[in-house]
Residue frames as a rotation matrix with the C-alpha (Angstrom) as fourth column:
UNK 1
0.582 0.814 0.000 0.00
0.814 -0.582 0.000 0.00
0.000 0.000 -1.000 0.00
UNK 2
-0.097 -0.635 0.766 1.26
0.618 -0.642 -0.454 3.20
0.780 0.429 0.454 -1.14
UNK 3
-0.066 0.509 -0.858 1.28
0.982 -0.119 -0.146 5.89
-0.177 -0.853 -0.492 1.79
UNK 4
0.715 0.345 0.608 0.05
0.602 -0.747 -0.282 9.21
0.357 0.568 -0.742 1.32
UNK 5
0.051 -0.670 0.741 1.81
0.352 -0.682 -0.641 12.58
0.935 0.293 0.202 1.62
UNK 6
-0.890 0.246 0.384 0.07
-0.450 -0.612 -0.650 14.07
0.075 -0.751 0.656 4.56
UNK 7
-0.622 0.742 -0.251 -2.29
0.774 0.632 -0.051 11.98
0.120 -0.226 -0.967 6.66
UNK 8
0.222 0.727 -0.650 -4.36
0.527 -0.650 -0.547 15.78
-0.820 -0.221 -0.528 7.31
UNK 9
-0.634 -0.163 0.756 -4.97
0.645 -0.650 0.401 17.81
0.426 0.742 0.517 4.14
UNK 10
-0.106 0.491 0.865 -7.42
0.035 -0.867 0.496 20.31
0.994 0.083 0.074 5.76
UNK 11
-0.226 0.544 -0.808 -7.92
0.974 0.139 -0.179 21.64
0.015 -0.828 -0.561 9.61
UNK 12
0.253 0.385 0.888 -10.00
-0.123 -0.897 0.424 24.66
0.960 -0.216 -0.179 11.08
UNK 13
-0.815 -0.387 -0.430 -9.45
0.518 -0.155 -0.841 26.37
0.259 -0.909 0.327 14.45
UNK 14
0.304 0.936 -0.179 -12.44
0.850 -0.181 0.495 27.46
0.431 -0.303 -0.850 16.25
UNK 15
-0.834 -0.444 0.329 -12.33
0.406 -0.896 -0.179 30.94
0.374 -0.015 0.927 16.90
UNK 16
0.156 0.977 -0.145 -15.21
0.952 -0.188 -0.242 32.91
-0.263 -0.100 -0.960 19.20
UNK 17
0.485 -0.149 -0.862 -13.74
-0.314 -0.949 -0.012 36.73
-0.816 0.276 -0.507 18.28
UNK 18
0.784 0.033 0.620 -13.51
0.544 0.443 -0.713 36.26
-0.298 0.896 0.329 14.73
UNK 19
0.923 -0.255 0.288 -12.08
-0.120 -0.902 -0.414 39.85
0.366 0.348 -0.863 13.99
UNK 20
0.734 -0.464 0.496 -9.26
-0.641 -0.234 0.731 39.57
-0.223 -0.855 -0.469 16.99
UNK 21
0.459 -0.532 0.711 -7.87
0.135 0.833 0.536 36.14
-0.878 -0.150 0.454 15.63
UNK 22
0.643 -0.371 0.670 -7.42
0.732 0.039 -0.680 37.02
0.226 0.928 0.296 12.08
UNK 23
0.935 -0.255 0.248 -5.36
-0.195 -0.950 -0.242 40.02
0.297 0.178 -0.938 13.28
UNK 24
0.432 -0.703 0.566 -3.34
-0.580 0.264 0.771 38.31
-0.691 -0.661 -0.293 15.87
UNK 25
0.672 -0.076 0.737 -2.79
0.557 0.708 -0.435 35.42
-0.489 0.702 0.518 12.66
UNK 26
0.889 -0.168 0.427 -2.02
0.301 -0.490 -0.818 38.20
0.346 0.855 -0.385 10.25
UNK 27
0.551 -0.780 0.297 0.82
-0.833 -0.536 0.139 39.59
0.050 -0.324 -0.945 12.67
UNK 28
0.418 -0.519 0.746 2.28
-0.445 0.599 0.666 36.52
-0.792 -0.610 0.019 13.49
UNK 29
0.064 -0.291 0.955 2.60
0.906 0.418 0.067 34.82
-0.419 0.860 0.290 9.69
UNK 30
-0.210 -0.421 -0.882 2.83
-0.040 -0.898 0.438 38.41
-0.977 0.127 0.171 8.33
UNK 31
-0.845 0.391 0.366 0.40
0.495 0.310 0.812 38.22
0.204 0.867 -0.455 5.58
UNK 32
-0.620 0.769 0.157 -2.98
-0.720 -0.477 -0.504 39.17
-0.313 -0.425 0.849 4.80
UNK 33
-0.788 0.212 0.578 -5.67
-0.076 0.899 -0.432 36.53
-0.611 -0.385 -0.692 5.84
UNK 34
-0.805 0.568 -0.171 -7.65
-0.352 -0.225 0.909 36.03
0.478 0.792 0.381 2.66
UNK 35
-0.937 0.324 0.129 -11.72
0.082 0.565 -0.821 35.68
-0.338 -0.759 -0.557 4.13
UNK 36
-0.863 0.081 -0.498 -14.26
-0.332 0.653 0.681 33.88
0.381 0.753 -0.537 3.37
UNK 37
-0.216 0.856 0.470 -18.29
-0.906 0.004 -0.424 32.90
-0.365 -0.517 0.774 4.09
UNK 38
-0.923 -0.200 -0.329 -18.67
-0.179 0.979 -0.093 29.63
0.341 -0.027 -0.940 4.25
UNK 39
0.117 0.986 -0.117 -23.07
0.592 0.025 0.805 29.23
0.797 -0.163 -0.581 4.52
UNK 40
0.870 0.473 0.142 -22.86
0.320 -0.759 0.568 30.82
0.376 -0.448 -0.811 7.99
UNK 41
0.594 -0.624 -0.508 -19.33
0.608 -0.064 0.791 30.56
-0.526 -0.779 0.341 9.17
UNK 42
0.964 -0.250 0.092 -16.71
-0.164 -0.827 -0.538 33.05
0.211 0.503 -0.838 8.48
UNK 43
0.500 -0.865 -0.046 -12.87
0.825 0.459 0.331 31.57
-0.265 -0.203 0.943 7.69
UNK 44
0.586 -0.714 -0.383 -9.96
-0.491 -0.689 0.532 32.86
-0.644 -0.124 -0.755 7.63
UNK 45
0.960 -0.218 -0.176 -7.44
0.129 0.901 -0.414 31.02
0.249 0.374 0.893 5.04
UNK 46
0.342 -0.940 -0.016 -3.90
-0.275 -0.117 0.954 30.19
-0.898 -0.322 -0.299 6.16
UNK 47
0.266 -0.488 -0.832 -1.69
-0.949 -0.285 -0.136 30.57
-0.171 0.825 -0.538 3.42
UNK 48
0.211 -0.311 0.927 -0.98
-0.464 0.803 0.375 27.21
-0.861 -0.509 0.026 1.97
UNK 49
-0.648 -0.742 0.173 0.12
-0.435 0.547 0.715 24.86
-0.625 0.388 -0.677 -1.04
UNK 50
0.073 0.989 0.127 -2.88
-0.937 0.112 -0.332 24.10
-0.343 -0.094 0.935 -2.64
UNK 51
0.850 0.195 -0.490 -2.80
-0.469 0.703 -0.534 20.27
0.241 0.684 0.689 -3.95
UNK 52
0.405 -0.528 -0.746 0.24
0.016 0.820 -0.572 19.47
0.914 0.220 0.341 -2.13
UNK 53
-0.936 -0.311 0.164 0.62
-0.047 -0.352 -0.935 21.12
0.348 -0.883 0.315 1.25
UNK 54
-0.640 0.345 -0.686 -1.60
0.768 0.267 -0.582 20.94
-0.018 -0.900 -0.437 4.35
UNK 55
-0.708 0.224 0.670 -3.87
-0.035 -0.958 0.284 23.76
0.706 0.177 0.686 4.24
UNK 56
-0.448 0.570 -0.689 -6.40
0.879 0.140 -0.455 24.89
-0.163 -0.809 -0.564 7.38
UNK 57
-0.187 0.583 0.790 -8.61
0.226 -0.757 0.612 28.13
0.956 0.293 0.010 8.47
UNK 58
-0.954 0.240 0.179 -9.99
-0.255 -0.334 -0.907 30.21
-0.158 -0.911 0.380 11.51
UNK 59
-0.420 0.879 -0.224 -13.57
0.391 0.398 0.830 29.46
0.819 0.261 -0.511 11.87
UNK 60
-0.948 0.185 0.257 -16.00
-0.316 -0.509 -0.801 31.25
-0.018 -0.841 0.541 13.41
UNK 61
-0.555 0.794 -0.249 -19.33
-0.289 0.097 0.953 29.60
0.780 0.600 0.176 13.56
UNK 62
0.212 0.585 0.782 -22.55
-0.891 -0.214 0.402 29.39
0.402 -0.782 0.476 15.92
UNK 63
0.799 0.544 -0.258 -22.44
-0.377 0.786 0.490 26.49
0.469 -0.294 0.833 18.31
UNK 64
0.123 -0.974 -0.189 -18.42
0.425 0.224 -0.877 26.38
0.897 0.028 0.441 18.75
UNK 65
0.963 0.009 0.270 -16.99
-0.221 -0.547 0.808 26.53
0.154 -0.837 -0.524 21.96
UNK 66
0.250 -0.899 -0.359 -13.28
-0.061 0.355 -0.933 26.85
0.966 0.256 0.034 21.20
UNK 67
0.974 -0.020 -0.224 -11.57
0.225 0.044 0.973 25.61
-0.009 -0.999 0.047 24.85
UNK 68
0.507 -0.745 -0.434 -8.52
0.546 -0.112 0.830 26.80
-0.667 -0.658 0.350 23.83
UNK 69
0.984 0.021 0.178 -6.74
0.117 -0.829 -0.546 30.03
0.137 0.558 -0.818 22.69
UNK 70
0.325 -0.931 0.164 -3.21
0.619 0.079 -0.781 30.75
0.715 0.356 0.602 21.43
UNK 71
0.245 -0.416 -0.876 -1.32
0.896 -0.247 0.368 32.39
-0.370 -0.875 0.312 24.38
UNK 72
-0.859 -0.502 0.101 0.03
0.458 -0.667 0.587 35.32
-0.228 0.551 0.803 21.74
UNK 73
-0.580 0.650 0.491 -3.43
0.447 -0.250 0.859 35.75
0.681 0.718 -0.145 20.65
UNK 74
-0.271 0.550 -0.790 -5.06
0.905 -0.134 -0.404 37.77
-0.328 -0.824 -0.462 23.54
């Protein structure tokens, strides 16, 4: 059996201040966070590889109760 590249091609980070993370993001990777409506949620996209690299998002969306928050990101 052949084994893939990357056992995760996509993750999201729950996010309850939507606005706050994408800034703290943007400073840290020094970029702007291209964003995105998703039916109700609103992503952020982390820069990524498309088709061969790992690629993820912030996520804000109703019902999420992220339990944990990046220590930089206050």
């Amino acid at each position: 059996m052949d084994m893939q590249k990357n056992a995760v091609s996509w993750f999201e980070i729950p996010v309850k201040n939507f606005d706050d993370a994408r800034k703290c993001y943007q400073a840290i990777f020094d970029y702007d966070m291209p964003e995105m409506q998703m039916g109700p949620n609103r992503m952020g996209i982390l820069l990524h590889d498309q088709g061969s690299g790992v690629g993820g998002a912030i996520v804000a969306a109703s019902g999420t109760n992220p339990t944990w928050r990046a220590r930089w990101c206050t």
